[in-house]
C-alpha positions as CSV (number, residue, x, y, z in Angstrom):
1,X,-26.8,7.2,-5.6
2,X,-27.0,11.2,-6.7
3,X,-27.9,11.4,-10.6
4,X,-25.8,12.1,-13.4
5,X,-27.0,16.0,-13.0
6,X,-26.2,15.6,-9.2
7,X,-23.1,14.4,-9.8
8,X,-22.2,17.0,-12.6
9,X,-23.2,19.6,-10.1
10,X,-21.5,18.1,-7.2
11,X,-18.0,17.6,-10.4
12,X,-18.2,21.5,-10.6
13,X,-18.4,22.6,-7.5
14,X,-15.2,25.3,-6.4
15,X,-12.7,24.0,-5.0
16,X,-10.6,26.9,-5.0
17,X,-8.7,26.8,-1.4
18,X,-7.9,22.7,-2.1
19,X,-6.1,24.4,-5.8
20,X,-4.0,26.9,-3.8
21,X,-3.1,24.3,-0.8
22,X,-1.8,22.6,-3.9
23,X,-0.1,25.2,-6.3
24,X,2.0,26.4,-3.1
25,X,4.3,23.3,-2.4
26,X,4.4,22.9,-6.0
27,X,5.8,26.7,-6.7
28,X,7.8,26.5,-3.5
29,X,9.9,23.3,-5.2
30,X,11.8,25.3,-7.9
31,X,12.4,23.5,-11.4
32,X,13.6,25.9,-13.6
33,X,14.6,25.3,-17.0
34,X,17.3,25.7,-17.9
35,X,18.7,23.4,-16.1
36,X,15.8,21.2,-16.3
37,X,15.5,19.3,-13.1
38,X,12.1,18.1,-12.1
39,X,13.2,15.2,-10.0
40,X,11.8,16.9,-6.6
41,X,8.9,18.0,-7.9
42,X,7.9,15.2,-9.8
43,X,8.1,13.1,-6.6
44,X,6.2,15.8,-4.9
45,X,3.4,16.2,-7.6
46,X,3.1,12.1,-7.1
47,X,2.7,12.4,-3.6
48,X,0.0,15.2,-4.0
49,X,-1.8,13.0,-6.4
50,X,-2.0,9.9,-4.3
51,X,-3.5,12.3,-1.0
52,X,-5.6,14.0,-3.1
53,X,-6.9,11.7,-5.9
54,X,-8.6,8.7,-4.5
55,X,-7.8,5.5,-6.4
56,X,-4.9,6.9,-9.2
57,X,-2.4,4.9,-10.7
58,X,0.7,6.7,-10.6
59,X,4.1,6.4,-12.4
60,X,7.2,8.3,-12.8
61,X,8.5,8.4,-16.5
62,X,12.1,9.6,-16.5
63,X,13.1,11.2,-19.9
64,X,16.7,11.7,-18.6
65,X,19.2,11.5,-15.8
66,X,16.8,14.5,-14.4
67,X,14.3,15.0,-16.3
68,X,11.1,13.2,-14.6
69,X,7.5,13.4,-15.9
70,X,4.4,12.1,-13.7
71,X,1.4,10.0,-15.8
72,X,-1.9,9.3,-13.3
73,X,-4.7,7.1,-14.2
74,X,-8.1,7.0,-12.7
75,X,-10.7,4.7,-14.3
76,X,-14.3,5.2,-14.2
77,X,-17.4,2.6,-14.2
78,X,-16.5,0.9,-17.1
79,X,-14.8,0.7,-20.6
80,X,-15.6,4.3,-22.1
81,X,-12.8,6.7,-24.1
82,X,-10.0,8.3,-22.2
83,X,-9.8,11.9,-21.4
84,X,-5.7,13.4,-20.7
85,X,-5.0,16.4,-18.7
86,X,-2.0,17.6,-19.5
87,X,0.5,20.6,-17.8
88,X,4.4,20.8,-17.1
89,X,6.2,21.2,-14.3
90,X,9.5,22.9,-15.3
91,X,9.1,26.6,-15.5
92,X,11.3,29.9,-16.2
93,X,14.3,30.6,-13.6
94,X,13.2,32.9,-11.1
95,X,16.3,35.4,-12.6
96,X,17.4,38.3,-10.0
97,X,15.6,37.8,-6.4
98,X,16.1,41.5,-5.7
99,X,13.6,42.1,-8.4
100,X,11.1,40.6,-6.6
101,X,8.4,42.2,-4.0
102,X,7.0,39.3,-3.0
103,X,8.5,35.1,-2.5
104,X,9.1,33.4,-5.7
105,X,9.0,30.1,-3.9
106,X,5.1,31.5,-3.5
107,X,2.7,33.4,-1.7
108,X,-1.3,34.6,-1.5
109,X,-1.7,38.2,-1.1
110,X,-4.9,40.5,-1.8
111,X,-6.2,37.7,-3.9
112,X,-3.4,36.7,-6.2
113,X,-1.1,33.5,-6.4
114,X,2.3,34.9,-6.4
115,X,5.2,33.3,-7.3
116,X,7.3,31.4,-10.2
117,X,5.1,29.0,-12.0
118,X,2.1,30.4,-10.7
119,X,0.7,30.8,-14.2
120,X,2.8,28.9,-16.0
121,X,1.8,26.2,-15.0
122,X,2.4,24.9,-11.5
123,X,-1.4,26.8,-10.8
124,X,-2.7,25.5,-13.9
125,X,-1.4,21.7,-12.6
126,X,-3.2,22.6,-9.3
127,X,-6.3,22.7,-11.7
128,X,-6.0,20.0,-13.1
129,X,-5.0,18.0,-10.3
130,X,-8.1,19.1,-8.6
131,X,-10.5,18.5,-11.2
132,X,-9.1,14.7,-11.2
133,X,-10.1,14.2,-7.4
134,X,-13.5,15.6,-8.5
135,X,-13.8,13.2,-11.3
136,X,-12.8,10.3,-8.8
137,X,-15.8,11.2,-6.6
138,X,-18.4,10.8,-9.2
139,X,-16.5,7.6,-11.0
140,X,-19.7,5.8,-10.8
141,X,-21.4,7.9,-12.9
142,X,-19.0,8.0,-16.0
143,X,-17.0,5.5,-18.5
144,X,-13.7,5.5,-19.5
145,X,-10.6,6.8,-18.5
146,X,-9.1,10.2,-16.9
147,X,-5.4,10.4,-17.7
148,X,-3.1,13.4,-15.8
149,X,0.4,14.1,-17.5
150,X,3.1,16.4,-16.1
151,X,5.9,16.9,-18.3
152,X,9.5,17.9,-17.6
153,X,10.7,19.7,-20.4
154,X,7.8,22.1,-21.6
155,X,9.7,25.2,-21.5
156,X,12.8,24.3,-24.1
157,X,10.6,22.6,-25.9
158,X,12.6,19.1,-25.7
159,X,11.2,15.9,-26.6
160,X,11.8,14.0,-22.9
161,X,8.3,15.2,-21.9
162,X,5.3,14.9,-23.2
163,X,6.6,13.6,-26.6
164,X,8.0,10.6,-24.8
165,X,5.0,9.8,-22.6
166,X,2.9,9.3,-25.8
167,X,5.7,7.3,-27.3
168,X,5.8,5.1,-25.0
169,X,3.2,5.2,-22.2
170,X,-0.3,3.9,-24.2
171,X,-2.7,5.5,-21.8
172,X,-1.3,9.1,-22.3
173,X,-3.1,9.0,-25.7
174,X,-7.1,9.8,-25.7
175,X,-9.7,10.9,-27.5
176,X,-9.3,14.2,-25.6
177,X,-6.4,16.5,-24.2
178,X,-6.9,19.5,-21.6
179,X,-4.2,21.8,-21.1
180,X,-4.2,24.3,-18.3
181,X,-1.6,26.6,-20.2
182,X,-1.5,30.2,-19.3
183,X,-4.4,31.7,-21.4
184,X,-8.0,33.5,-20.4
185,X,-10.8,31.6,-18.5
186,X,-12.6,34.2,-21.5
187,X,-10.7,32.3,-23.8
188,X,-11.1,28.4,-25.0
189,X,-7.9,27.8,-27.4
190,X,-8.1,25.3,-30.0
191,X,-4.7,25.7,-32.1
192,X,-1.7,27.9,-32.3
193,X,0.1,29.2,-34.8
194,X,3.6,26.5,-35.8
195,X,7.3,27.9,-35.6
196,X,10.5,27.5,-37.2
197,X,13.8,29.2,-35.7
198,X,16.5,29.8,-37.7
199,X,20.4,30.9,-37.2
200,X,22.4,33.2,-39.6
201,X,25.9,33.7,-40.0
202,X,27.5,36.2,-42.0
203,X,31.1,36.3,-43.6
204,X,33.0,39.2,-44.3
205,X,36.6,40.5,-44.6
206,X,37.9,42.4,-41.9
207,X,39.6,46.1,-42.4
208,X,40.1,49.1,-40.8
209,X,36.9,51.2,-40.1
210,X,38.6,54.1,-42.7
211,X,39.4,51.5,-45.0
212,X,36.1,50.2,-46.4
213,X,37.0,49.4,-50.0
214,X,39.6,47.0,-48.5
215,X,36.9,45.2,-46.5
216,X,33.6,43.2,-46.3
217,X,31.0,44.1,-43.4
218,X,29.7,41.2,-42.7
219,X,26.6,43.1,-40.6
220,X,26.1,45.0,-43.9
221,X,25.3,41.7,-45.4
222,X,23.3,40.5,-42.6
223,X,21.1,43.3,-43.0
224,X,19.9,42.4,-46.5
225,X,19.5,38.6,-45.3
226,X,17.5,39.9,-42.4
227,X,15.4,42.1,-44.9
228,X,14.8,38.6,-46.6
229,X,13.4,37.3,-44.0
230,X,11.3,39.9,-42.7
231,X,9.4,39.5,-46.2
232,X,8.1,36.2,-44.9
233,X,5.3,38.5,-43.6
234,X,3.8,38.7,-46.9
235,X,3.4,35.4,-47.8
236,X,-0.3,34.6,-48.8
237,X,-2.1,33.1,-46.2
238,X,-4.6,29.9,-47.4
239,X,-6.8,29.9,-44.0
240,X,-9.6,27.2,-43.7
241,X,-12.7,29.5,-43.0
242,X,-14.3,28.2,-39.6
243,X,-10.6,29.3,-38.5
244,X,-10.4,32.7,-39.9
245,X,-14.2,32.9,-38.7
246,X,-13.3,31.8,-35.2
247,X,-10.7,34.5,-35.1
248,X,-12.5,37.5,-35.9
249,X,-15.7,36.3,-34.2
250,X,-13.1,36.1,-31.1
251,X,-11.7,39.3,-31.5
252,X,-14.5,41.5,-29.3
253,X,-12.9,39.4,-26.4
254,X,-9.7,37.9,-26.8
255,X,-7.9,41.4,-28.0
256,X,-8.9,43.4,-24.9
257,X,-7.6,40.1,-23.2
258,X,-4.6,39.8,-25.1
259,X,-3.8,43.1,-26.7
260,X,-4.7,44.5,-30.1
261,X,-3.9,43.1,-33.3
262,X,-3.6,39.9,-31.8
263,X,-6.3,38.5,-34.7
264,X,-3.8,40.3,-36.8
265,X,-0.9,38.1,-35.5
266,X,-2.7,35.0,-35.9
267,X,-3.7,35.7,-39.4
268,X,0.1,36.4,-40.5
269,X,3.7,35.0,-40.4
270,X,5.2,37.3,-38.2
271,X,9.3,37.2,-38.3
272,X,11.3,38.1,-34.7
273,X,14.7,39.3,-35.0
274,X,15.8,38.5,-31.6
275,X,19.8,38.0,-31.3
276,X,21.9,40.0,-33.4
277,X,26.0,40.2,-32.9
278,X,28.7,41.1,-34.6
279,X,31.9,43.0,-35.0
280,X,34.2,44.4,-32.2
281,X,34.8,48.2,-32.4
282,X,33.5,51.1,-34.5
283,X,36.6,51.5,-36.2
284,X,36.9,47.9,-37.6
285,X,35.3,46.2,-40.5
286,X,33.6,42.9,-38.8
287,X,34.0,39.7,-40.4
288,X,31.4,37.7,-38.8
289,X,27.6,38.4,-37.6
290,X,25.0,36.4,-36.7
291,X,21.6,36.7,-35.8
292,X,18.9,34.0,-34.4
293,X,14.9,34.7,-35.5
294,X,12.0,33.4,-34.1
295,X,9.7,33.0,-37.7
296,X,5.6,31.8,-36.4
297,X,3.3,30.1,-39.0
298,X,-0.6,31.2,-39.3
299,X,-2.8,28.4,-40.1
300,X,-3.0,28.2,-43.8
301,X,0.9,28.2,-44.2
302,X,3.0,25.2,-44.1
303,X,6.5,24.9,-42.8
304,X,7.6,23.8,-46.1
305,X,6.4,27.0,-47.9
306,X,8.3,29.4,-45.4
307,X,11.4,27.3,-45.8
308,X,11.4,27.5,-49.4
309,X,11.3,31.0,-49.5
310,X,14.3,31.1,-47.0
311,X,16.3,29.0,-49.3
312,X,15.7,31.0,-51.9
313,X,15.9,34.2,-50.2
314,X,18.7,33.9,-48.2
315,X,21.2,32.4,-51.4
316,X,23.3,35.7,-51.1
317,X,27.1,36.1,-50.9
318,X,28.7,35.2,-47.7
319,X,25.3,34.0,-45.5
320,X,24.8,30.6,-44.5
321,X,21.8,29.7,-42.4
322,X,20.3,26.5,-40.5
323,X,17.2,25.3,-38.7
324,X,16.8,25.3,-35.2
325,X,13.4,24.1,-34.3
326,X,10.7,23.9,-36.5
327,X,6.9,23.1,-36.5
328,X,3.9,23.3,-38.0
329,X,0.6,25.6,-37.3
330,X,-1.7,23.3,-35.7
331,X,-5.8,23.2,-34.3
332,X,-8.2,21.4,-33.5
333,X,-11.7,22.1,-35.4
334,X,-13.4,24.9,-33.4
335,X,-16.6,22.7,-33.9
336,X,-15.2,19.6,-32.3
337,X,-17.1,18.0,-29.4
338,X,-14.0,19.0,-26.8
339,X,-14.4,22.5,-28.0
340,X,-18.3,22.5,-27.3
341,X,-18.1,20.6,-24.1
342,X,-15.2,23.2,-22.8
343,X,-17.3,26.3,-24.4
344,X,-20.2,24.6,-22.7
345,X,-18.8,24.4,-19.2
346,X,-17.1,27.4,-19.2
347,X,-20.5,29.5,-19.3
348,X,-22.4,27.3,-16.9
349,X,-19.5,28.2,-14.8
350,X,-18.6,31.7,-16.1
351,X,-22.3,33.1,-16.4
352,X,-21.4,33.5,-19.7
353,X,-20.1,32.3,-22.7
354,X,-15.9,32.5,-23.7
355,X,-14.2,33.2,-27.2
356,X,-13.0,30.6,-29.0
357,X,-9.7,31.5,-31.0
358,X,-6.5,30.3,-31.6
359,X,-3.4,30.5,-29.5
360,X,-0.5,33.0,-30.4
361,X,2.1,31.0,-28.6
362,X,3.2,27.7,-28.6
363,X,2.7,24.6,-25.9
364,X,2.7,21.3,-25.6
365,X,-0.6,20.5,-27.1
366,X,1.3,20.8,-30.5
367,X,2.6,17.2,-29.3
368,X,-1.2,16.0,-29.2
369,X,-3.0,17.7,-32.2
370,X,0.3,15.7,-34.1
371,X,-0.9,12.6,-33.1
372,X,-4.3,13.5,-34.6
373,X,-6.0,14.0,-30.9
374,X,-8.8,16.9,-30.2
375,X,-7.6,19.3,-28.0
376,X,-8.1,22.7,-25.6
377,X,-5.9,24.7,-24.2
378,X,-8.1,26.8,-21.2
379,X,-5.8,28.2,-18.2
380,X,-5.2,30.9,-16.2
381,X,-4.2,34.3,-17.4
382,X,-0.6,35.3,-17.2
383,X,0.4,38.0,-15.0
384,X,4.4,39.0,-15.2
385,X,4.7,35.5,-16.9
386,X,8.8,35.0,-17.1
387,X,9.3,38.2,-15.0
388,X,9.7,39.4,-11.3
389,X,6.1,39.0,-9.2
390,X,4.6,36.5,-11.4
391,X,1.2,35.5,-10.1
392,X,-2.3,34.2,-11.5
393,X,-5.7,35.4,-10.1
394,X,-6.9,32.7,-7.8
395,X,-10.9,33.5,-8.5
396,X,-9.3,32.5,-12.2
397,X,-7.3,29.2,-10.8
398,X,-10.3,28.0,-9.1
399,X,-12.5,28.3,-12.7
400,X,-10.0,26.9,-14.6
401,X,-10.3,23.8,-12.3
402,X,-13.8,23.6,-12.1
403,X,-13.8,23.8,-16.2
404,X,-11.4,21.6,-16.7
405,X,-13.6,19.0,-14.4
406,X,-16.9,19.7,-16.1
407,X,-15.7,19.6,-19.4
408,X,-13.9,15.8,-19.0
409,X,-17.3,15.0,-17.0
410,X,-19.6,15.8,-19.9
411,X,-17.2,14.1,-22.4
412,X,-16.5,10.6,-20.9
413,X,-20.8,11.0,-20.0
414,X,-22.3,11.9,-23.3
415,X,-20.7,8.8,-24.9
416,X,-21.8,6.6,-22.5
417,X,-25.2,8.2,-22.7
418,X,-24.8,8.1,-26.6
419,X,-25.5,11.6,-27.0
């Protein structure tokens, strides 16, 4: 039998070609959302698990009519904690096909995964996937549990995915989560910033556009609500220091990654205004508007600060207001043991060491951190994520797999080496 360094080699070893033969069937099964179906692709995800993956335990988890998420098992030499990969395997709709210069049901060209869900996050599934069968070859030589979840609702944020897997599947929760979310390979995530999105309506009195005395606009007092809520981005900001630490000490790499001011971003509520409607004609008065705004949390500001300063803000005449969605800013500790371990494994695969920072955007590992369990997001970056010619680099798709792997290795190990 190898030994535990054999086997952690033999764990991170590239399998690159095995994570594109898989990313392809997924990307060519199309599961936009909306509308949400994953039935097809769940099956097909299954059926890749059970060829690839020797030994999983595989069950479909339907969270609706056609929403379908996948939960595999594979158990190592003994009782040990339980590591969860995690991904989702609904994506954007692929939008106008005459925008595209290449398939959106997939293709490899010039060293690029093309196609829609190739980085978010049918190549980051392919990862994951991967670094399961990798585990599964060296189960002699670690304890516990490796858990794969593939939710069907990631992308409207529902709670028929992930949320209902750890409600009611036991073995989805762990002591550790791995997300393959679209990222950096030069960047290990351990939180992201919460979110609350709001709708406001204005009321007015309609009139003739030469008659303004005998009307209310109802955009004019839209305006001053949405000047209210752009103030949000003032609001004092009571950081924990190894967070605002392990933003700026991130900054050298992540912002050329991610574009500056991104430590910026994560240090502040920011406030998008991103509908706004409202009247019919230049000449006419409108009596209704409305507008929709996307409001994101730093750490160090709680969802029930920002809402009382809506409350009181937005009391004016005519403007009523409700909650869409709303969550809080969530991390991990960057010194946690999953953080190290992914760190860890990213330079011994890397050549050299990646930032750790916070995530600007939100994902499912929200769902995890809520329940109290460590954990990473580490995936592939983005390219034309939501837009024509999607793709992920597929050098990046086959680290991301062989961190993913390495870093689940070294977790379940260490505790069964009780270091």
């Amino acid at each position: 039998m190898p030994s535990v360094d054999e086997a952690r080699h033999a764990v991170a070893r590239d399998r690159v070609g095995q994570v594109i033969d898989l990313a392809l069937p997924l990307i060519a099964t199309p599961s936009p959302n909306p509308n949400g179906d994953t039935r097809v692709v769940a099956a097909l995800a299954a059926d890749l698990i059970r060829t690839h993956v020797p030994g999983a335990e595989i069950e479909l988890h339907p969270g609706s009519s056609e929403i379908v998420n996948v939960v595999a098992r594979v158990r190592g030499a003994g009782p040990g904690r339980r590591v969860v990969f995690n991904g989702h395997l609904d994506t954007y709709p692929v939008g106008t096909l005459a925008q595209w210069s290449v398939n959106p049901a997939g293709e490899v060209r010039d060293g690029r995964l093309y196609g829609r869900g190739a980085a978010d996050m049918k190549g980051g599934i392919a990862a994951s996937i991967v670094a399961m069968a990798a585990l599964a070859e060296q189960r002699a030589h670690w304890s516990g549990e490796a858990v794969l979840t593939l939710a069907g609702d990631e992308e409207t944020m529902g709670p028929l995915g992930t949320k209902l897997l750890l409600d009611r599947v036991p073995h989805v929760s762990g002591a550790a989560t791995i997300i393959g979310d679209a990222g950096s390979p030069m960047v290990a995530r351990f939180g992201e910033k919460g979110f609350i999105w709001i709708d406001i309506t204005a009321k007015g009195k309609a009139a003739h556009g030469a008659h303004v005395h005998l009307g209310m606009n109802a955009l004019d007092r839209l305006r001053v609500a949405l000047d209210r809520v752009s103030a949000l981005r003032d609001l004092p900001v009571d950081m924990p220091d190894q967070v605002r630490k392990a933003i700026a000490d991130a900054k050298a790499i992540s912002e050329p990654l991610c574009g500056a001011g991104e430590a910026d971003v994560l240090s502040a509520v920011t406030a998008n205004i991103g509908v706004v409607s409202g009247g019919t004609s230049p000449n006419l008065v409108p009596s209704t508007a409305h507008a929709a705004v996307d409001i994101r949390l730093p750490v160090g500001v709680t969802a029930k600060t920002v809402l009382a300063s809506l409350k009181q803000g937005l009391d004016l005449p005519g403007i009523t207001w409700n909650v869409l969605r709303c969550f809080e800013p969530n991390y991990t500790s960057p010194d946690n043991e999953l953080i190290r371990h992914c760190a860890r494994a990213a330079a011994d695969v890397m050549g050299m060491a990646p930032a750790v920072n916070m995530r600007v955007g939100g994902s499912d590992s929200r769902w995890f951190r809520m329940a109290g369990i460590p954990t990473v997001v580490y995936g592939p970056t983005p390219y034309n994520m939501g837009a024509p010619d999607e793709y992920a680099d597929i050098s990046e798709l086959g680290i991301v797999s062989r961190v993913h792997a390495l870093t689940a290795f070294d977790f379940l190990t260490k505790e069964a080496s009780g270091t």
